[in-house]
C-alpha positions as CSV (number, residue, x, y, z in Angstrom):
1,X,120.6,119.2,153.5
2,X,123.5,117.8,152.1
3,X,123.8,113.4,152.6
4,X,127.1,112.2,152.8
5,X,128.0,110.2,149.6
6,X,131.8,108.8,150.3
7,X,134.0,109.4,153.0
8,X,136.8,111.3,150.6
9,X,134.2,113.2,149.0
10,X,134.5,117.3,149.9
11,X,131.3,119.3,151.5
12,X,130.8,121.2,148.0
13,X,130.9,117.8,146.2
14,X,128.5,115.9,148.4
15,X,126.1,119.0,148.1
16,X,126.6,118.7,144.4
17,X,125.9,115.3,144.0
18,X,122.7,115.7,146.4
19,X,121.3,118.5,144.3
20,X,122.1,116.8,141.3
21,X,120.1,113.6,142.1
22,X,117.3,116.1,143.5
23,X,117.7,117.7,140.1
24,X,117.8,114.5,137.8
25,X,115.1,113.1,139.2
26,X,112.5,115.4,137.8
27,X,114.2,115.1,134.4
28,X,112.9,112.2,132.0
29,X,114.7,108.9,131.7
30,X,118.1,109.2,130.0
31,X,120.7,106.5,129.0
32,X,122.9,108.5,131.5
33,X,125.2,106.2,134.5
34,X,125.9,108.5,137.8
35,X,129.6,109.0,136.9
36,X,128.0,110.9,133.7
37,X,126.7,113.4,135.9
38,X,127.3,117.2,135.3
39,X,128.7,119.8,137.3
40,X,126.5,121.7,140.0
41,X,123.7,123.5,138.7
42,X,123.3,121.8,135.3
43,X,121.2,123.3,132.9
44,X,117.5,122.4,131.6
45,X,118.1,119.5,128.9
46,X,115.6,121.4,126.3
47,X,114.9,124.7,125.5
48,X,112.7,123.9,122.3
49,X,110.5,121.4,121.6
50,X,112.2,117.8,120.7
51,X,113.6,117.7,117.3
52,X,113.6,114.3,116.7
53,X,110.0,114.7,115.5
54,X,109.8,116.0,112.0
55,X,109.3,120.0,111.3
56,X,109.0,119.9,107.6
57,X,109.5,123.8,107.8
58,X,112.4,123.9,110.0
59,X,114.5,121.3,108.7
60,X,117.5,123.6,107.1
61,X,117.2,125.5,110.6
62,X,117.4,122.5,112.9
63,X,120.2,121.5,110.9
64,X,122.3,124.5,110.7
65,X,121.8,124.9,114.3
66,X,123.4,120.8,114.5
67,X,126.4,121.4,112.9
68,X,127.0,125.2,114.8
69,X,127.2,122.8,118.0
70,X,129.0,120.3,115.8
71,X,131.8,123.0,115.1
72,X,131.9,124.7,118.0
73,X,131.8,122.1,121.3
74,X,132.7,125.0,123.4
75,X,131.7,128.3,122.0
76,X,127.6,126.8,121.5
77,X,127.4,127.4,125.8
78,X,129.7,131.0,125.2
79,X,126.9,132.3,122.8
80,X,128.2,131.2,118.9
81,X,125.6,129.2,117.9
82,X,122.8,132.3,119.1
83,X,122.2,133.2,115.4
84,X,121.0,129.8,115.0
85,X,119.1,129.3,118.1
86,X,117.1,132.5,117.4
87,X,116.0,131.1,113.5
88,X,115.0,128.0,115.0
89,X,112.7,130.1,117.7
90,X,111.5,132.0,115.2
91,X,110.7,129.1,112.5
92,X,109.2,126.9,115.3
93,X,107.1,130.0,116.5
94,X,105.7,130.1,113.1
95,X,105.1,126.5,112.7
96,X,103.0,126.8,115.9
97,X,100.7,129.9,114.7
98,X,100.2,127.8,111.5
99,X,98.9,124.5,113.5
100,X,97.1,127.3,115.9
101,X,95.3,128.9,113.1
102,X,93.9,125.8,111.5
103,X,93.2,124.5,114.9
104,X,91.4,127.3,115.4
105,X,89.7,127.2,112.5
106,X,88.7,123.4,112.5
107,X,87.4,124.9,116.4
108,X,85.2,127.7,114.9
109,X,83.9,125.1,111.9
110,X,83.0,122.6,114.8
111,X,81.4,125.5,117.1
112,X,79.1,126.3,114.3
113,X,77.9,123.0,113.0
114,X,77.2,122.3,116.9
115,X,75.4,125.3,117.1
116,X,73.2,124.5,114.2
117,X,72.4,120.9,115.4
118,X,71.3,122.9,118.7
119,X,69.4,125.2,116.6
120,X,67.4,122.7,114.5
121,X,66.9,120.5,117.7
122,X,65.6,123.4,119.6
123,X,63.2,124.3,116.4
124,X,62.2,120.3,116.3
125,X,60.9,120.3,120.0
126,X,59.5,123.5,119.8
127,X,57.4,122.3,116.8
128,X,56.8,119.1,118.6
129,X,55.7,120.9,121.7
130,X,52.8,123.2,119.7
131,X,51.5,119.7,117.9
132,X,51.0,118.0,121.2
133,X,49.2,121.6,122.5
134,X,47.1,121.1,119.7
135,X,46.3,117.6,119.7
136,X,45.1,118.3,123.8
């Protein structure tokens, strides 16, 4: 399945670059050029949810876990910056049973003013329904 992409190029580096661009195409849009490409194999971008939007819980998290990849280039992809990693799982885990619990809760609310509307509807066209029995 490999495509021939120069002349000079080895076997291993044409597959490479071939799974690469199979690879990079189902990743979003980046500011990337093709020399910027990574090595066979790359890994997923993201493992967490972007943090460029705010997590007003998480802040002193996401940050601790920037400058452990700030300080250590090399050791973040050998496990040093796992301590951090695992915090910010755990802080963004919580995050997301807080929005899921007043989701939920906003869900139940909903359900039951629903069913009530239902309720009195029901009642209305029942009453409506003996009325026109009895004007017959």
């Amino acid at each position: 399945m490999c495509i021939s992409v120069s002349t000079t190029a080895s076997n291993s580096e044409r597959c490479c670059k071939t799974r690469w661009d199979e690879f990079s195409s189902l990743l979003p849009p980046q500011n990337t050029t093709d020399d910027q490409s990574p090595a066979c194999l790359p890994a997923l971008s993201t493992m967490h949810p972007p943090l460029e939007r705010p997590h007003p819980d998480c802040q002193e998290v996401i940050h601790a876990l920037y400058e452990c990849h700030e300080e250590n280039p090399w050791g973040k992809f050998m496990g040093a910056c796992n301590d951090q990693k695992r915090n910010l799982d755990m802080c963004l885990k919580k995050e997301k049973d807080k929005r899921r619990i007043a989701n939920l809760e906003h869900a139940r609310a909903s359900d039951a003013y629903v069913r009530q509307k239902m309720k009195e509807r029901k009642e209305r066209l029942a009453k409506q329904s003996e009325e026109q029995k009895a004007d017959n």
